[in-house]
mmCIF file of the N, C-alpha and C atoms, coordinates in Angstrom:
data_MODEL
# 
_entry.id   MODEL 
# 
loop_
_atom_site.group_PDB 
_atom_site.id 
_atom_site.type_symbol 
_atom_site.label_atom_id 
_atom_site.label_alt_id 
_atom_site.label_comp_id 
_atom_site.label_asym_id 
_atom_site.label_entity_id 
_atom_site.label_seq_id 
_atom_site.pdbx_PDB_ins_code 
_atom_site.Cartn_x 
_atom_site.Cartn_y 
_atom_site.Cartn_z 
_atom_site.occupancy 
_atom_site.B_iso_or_equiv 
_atom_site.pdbx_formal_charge 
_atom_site.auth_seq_id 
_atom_site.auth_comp_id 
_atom_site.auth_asym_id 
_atom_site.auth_atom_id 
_atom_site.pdbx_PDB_model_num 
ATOM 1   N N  . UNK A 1 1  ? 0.860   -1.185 0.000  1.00 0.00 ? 1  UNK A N  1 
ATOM 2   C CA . UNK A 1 1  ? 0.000   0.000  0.000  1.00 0.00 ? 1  UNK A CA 1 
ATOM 3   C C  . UNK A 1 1  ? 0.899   1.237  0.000  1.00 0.00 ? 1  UNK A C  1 
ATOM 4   N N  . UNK A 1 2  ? 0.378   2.031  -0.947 1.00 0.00 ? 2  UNK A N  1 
ATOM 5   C CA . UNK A 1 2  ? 1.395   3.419  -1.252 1.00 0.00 ? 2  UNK A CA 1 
ATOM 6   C C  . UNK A 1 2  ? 1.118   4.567  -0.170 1.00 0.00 ? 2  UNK A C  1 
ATOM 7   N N  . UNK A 1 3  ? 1.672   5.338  0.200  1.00 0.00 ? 3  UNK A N  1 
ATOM 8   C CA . UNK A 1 3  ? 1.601   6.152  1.496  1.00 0.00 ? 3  UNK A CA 1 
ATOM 9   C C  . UNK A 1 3  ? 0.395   7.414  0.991  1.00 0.00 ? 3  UNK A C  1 
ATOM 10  N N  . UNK A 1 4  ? 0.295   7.643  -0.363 1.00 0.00 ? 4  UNK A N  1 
ATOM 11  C CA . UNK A 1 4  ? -0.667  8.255  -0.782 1.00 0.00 ? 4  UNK A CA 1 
ATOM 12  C C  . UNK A 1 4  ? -2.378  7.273  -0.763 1.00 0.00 ? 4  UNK A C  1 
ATOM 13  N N  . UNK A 1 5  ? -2.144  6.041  -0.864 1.00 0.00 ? 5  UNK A N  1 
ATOM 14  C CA . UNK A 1 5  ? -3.167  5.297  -0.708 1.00 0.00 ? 5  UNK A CA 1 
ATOM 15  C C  . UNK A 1 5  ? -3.633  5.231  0.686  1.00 0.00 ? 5  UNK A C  1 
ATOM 16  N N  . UNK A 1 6  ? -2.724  4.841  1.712  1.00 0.00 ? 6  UNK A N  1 
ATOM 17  C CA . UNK A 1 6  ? -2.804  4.430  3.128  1.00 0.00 ? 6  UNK A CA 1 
ATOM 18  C C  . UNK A 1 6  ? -3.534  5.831  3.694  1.00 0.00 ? 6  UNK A C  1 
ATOM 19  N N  . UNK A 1 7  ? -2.837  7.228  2.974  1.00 0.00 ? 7  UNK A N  1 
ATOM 20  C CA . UNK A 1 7  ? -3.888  8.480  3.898  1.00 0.00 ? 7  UNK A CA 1 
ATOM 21  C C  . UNK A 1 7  ? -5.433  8.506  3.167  1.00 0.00 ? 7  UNK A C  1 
ATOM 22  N N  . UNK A 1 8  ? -5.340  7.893  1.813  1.00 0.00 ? 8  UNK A N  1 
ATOM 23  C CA . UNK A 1 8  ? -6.660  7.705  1.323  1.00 0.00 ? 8  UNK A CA 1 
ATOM 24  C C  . UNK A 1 8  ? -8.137  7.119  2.447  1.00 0.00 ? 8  UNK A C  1 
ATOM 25  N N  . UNK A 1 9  ? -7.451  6.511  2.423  1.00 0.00 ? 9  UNK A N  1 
ATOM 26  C CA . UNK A 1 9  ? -7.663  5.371  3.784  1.00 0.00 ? 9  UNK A CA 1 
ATOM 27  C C  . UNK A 1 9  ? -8.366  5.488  5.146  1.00 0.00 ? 9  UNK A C  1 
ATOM 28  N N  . UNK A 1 10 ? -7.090  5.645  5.182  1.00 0.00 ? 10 UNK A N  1 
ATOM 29  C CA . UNK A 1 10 ? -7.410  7.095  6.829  1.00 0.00 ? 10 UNK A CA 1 
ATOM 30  C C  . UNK A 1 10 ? -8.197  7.906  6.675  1.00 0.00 ? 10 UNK A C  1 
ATOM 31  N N  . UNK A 1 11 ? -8.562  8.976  5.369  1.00 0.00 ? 11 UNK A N  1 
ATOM 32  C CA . UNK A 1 11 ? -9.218  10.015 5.818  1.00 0.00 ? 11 UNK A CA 1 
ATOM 33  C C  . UNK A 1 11 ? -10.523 9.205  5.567  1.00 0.00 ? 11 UNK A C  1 
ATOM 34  N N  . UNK A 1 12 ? -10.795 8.160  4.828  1.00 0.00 ? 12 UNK A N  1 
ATOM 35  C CA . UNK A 1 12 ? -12.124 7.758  4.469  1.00 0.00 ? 12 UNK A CA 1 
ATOM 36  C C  . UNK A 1 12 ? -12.946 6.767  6.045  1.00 0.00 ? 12 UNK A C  1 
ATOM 37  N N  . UNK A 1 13 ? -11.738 6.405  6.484  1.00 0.00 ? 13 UNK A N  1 
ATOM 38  C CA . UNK A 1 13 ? -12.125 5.886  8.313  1.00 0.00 ? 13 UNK A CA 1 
ATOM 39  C C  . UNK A 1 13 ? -12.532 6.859  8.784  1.00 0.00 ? 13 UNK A C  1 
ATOM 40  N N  . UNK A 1 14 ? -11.584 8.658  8.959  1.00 0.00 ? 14 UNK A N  1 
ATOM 41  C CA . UNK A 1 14 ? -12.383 9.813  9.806  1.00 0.00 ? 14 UNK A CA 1 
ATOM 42  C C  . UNK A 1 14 ? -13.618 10.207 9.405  1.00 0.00 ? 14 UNK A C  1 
ATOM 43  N N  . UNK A 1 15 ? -13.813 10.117 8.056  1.00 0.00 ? 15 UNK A N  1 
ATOM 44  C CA . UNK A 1 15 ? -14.894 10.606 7.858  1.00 0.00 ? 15 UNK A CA 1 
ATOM 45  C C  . UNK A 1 15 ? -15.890 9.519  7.874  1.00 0.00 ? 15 UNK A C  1 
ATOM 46  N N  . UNK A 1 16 ? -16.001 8.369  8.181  1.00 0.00 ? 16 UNK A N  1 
ATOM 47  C CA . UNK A 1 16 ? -17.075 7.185  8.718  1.00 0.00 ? 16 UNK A CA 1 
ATOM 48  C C  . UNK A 1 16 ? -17.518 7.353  9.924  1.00 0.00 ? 16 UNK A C  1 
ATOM 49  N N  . UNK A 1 17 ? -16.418 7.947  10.687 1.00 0.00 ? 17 UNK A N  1 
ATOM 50  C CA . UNK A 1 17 ? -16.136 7.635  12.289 1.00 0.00 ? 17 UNK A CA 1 
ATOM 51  C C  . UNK A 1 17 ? -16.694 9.088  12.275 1.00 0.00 ? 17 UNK A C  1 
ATOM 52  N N  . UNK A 1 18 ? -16.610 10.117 11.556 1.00 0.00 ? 18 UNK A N  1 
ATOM 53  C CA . UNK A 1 18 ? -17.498 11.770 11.773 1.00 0.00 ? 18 UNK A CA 1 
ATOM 54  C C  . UNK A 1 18 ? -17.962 12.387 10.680 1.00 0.00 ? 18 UNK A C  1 
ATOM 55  N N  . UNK A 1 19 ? -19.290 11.493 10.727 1.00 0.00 ? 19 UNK A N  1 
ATOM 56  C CA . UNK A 1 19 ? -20.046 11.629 9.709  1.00 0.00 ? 19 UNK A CA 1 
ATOM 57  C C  . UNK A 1 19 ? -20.553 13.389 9.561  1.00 0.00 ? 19 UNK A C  1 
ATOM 58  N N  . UNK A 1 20 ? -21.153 14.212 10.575 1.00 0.00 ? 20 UNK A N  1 
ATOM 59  C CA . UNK A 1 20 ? -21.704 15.015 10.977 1.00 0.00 ? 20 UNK A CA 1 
ATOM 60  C C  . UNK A 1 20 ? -20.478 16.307 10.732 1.00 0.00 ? 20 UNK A C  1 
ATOM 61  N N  . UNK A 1 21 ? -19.606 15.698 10.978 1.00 0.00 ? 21 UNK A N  1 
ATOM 62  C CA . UNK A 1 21 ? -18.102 16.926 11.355 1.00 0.00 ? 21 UNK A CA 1 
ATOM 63  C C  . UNK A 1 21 ? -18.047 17.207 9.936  1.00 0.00 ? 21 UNK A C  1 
ATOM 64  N N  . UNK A 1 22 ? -18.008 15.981 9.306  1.00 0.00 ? 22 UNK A N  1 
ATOM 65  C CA . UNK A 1 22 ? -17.124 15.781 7.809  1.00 0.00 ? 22 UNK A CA 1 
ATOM 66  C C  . UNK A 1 22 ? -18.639 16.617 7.008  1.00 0.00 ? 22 UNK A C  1 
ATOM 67  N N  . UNK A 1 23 ? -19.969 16.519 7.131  1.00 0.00 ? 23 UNK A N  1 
ATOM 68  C CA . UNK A 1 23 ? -20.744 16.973 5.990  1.00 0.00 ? 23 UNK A CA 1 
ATOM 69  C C  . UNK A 1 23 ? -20.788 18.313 6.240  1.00 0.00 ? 23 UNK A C  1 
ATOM 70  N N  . UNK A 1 24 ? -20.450 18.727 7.635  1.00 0.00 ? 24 UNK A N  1 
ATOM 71  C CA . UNK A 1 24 ? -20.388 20.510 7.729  1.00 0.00 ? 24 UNK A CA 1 
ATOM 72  C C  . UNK A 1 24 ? -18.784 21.072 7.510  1.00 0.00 ? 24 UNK A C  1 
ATOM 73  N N  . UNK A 1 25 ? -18.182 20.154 7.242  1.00 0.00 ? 25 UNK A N  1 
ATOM 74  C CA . UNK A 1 25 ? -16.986 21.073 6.718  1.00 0.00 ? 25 UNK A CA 1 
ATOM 75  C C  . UNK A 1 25 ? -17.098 21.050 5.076  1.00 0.00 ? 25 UNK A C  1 
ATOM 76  N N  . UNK A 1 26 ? -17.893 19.902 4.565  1.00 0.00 ? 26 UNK A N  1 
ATOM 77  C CA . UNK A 1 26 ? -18.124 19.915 3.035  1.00 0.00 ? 26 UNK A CA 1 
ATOM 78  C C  . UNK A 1 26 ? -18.977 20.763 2.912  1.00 0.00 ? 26 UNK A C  1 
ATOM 79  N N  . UNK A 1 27 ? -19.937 21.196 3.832  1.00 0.00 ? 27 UNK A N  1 
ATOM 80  C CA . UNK A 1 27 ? -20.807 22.338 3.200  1.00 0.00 ? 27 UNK A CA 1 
ATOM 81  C C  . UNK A 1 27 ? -20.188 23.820 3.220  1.00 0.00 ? 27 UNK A C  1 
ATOM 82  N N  . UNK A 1 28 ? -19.175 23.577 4.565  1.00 0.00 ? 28 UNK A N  1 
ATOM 83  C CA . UNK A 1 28 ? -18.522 25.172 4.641  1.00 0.00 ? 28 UNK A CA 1 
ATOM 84  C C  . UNK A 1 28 ? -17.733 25.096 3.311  1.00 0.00 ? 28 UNK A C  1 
ATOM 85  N N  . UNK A 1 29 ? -17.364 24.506 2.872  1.00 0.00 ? 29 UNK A N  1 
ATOM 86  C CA . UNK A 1 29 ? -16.415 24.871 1.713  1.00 0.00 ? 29 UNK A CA 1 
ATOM 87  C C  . UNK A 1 29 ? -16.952 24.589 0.379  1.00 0.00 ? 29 UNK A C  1 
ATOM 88  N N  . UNK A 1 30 ? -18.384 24.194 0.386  1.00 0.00 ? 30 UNK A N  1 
ATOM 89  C CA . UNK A 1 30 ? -18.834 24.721 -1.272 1.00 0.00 ? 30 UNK A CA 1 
ATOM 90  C C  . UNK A 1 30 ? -19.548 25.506 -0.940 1.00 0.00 ? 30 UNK A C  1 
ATOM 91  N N  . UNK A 1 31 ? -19.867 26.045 0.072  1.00 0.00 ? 31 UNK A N  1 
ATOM 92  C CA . UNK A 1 31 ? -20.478 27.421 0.352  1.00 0.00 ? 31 UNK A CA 1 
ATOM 93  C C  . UNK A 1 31 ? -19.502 28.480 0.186  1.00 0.00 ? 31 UNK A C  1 
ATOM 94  N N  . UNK A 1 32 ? -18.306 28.821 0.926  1.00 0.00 ? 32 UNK A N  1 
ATOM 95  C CA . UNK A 1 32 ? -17.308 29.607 0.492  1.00 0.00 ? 32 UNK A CA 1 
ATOM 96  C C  . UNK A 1 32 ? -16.845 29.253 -0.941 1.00 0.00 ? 32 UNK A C  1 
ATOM 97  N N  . UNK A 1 33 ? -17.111 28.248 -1.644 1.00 0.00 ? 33 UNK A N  1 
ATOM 98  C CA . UNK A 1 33 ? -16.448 28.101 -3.281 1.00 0.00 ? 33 UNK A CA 1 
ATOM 99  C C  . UNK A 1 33 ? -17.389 29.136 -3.913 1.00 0.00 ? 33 UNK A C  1 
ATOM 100 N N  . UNK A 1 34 ? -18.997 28.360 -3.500 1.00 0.00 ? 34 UNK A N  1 
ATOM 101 C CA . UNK A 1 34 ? -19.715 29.365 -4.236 1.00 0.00 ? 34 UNK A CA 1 
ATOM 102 C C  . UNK A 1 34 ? -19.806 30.804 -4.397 1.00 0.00 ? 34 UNK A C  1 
ATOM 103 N N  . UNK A 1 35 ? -19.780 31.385 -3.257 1.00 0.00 ? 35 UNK A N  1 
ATOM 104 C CA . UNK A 1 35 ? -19.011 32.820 -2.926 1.00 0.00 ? 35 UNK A CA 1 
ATOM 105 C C  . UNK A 1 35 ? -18.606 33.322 -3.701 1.00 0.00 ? 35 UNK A C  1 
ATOM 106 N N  . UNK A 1 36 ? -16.729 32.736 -3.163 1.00 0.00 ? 36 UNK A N  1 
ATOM 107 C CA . UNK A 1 36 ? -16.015 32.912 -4.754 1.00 0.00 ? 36 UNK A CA 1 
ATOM 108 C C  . UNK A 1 36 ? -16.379 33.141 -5.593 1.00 0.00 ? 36 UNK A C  1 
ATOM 109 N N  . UNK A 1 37 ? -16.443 32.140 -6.410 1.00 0.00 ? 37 UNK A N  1 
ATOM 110 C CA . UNK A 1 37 ? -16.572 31.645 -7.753 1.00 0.00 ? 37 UNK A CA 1 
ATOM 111 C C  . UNK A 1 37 ? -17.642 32.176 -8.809 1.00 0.00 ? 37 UNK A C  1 
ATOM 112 N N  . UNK A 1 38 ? -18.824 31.860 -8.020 1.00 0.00 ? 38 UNK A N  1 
ATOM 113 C CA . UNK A 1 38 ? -19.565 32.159 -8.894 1.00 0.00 ? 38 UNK A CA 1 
ATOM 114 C C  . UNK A 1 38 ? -20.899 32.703 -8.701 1.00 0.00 ? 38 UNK A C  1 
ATOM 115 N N  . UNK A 1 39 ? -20.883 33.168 -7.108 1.00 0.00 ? 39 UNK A N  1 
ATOM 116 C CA . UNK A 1 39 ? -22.273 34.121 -6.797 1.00 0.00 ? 39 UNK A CA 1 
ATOM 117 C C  . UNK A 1 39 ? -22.048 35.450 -7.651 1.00 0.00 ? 39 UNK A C  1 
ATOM 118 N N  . UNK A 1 40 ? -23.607 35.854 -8.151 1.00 0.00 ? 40 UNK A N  1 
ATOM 119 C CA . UNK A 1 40 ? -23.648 36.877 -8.767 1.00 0.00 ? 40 UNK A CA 1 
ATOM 120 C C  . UNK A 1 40 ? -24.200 38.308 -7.460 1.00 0.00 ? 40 UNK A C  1 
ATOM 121 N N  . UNK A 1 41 ? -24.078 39.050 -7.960 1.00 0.00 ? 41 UNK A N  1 
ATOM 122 C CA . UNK A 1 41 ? -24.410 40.191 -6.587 1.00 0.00 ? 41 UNK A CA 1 
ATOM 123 C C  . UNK A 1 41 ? -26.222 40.035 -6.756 1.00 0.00 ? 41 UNK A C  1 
ATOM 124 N N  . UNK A 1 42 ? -27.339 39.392 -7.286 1.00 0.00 ? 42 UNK A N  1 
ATOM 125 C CA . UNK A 1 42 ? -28.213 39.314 -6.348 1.00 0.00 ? 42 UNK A CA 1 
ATOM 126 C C  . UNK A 1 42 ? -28.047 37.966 -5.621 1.00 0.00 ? 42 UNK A C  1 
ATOM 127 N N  . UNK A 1 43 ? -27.557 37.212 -5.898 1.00 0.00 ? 43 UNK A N  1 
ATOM 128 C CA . UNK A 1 43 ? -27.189 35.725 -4.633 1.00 0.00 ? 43 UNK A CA 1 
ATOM 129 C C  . UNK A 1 43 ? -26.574 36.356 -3.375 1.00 0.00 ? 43 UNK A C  1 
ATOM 130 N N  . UNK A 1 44 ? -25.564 37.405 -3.668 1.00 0.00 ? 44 UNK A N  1 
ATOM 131 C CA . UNK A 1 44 ? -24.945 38.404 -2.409 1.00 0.00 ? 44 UNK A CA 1 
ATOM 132 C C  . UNK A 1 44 ? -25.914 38.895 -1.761 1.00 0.00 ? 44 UNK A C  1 
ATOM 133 N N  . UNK A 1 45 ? -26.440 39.249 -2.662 1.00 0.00 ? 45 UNK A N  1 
ATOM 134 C CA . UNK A 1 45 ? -27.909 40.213 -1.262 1.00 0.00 ? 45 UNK A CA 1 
ATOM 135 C C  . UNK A 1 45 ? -28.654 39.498 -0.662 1.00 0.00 ? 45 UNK A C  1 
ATOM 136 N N  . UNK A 1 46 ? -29.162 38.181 -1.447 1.00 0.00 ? 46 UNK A N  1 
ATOM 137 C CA . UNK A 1 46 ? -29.971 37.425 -0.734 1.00 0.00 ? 46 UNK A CA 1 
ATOM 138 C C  . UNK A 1 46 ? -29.073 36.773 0.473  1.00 0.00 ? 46 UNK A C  1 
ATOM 139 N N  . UNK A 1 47 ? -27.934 36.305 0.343  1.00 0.00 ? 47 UNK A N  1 
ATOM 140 C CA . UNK A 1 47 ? -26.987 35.643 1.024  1.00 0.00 ? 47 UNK A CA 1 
ATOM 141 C C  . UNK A 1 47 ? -26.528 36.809 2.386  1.00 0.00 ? 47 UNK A C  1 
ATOM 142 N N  . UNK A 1 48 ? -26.302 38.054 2.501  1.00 0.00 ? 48 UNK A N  1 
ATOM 143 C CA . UNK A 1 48 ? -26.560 38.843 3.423  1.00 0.00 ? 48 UNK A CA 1 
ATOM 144 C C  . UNK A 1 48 ? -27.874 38.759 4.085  1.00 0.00 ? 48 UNK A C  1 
ATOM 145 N N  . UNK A 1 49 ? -29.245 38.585 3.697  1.00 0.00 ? 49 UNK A N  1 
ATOM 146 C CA . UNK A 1 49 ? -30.333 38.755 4.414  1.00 0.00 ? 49 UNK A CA 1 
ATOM 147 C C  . UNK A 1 49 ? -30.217 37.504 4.996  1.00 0.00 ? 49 UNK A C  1 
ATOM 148 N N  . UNK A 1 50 ? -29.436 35.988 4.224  1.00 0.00 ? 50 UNK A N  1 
ATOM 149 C CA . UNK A 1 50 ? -29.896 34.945 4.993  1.00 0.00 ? 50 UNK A CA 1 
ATOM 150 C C  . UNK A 1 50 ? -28.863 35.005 6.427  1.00 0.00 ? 50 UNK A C  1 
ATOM 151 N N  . UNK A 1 51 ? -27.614 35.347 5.508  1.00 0.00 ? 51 UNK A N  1 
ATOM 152 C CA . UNK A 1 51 ? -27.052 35.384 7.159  1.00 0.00 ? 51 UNK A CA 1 
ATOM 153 C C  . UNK A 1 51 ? -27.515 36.286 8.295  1.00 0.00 ? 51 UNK A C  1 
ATOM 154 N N  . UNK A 1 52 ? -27.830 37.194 8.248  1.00 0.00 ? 52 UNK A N  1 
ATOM 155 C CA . UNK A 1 52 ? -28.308 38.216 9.024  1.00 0.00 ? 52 UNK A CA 1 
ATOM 156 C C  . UNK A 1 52 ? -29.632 37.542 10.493 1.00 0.00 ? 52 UNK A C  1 
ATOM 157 N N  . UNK A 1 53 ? -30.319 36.453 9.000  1.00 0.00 ? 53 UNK A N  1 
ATOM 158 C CA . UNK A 1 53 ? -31.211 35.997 9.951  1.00 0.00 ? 53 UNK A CA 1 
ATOM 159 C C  . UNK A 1 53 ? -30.281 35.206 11.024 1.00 0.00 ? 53 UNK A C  1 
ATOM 160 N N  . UNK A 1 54 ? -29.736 34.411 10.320 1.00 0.00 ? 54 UNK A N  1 
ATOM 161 C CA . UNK A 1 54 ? -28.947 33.543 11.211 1.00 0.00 ? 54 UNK A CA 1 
ATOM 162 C C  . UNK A 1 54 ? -28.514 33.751 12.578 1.00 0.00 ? 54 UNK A C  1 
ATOM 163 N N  . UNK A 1 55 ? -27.618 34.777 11.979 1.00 0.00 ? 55 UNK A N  1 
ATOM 164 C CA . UNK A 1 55 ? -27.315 35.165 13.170 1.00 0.00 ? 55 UNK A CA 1 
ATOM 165 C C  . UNK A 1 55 ? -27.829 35.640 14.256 1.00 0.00 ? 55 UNK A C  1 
ATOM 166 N N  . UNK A 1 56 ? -29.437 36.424 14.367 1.00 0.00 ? 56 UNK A N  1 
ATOM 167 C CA . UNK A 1 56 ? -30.166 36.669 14.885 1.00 0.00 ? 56 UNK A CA 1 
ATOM 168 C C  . UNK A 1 56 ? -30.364 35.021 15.550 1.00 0.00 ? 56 UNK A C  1 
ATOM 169 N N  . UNK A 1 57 ? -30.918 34.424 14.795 1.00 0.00 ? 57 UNK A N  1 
ATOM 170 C CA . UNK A 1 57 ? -31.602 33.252 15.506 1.00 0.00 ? 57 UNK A CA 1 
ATOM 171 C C  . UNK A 1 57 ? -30.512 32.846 16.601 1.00 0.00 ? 57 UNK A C  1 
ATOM 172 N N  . UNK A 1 58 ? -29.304 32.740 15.904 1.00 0.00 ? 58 UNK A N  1 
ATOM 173 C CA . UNK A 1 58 ? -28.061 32.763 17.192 1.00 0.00 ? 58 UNK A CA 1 
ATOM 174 C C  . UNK A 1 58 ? -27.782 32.859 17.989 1.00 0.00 ? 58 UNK A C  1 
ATOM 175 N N  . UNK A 1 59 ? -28.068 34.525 18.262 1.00 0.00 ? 59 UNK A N  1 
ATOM 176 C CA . UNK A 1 59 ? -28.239 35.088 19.257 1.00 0.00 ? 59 UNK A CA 1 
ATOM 177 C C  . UNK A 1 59 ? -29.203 34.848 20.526 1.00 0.00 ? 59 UNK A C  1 
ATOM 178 N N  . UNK A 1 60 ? -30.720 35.072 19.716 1.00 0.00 ? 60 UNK A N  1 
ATOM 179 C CA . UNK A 1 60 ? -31.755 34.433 20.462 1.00 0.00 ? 60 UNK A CA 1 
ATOM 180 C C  . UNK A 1 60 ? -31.433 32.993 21.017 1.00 0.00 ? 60 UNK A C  1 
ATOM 181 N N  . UNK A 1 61 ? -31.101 32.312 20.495 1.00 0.00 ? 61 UNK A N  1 
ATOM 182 C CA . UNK A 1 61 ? -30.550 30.625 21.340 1.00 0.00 ? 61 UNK A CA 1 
ATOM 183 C C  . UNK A 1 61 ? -29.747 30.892 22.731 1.00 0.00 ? 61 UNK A C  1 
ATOM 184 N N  . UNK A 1 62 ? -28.704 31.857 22.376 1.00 0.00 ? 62 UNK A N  1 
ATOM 185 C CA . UNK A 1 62 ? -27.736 32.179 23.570 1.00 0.00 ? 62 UNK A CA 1 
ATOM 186 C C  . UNK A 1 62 ? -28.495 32.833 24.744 1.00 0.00 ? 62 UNK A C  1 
ATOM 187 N N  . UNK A 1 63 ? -29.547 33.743 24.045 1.00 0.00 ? 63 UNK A N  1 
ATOM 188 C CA . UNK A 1 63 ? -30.259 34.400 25.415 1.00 0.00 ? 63 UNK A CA 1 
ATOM 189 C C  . UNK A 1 63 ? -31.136 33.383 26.381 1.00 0.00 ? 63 UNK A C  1 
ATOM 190 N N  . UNK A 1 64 ? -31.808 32.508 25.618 1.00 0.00 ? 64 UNK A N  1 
ATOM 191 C CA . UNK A 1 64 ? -32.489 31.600 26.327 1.00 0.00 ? 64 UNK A CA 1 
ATOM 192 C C  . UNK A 1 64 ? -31.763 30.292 26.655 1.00 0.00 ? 64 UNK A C  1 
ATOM 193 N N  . UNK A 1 65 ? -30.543 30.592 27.122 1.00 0.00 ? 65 UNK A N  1 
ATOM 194 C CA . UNK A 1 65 ? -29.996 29.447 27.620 1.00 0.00 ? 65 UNK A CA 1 
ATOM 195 C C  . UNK A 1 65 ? -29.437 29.808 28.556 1.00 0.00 ? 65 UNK A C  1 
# 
């Protein structure tokens, strides 16, 4: 087994073993690709109002806890 195969390997065990970890770091990063790449400025505006909510809701979680 080639040392490029063997981390193949490995990372495909971490990501069995963190299923949950591994699909929110795949979403953080085709979310930031999309960004990049290829949001147009009304996806930007909408993408400001969604975060905005977010973060609100955020907030509200922290107060009631």
């Amino acid at each position: 087994m080639t040392k490029e195969n063997s981390q193949t390997q490995a990372n495909k065990r971490w990501q069995e073993k963190n299923k949950e970890r591994a699909k929110y770091l795949s979403n953080r990063s085709r979310s930031r690709s999309f960004i990049k790449n290829q949001a147009t400025d009304e996806d930007l505006e909408e993408l400001k109002t969604l975060i905005i909510d977010r973060q609100y809701a955020l907030n509200e979680e922290m107060k009631n806890k």
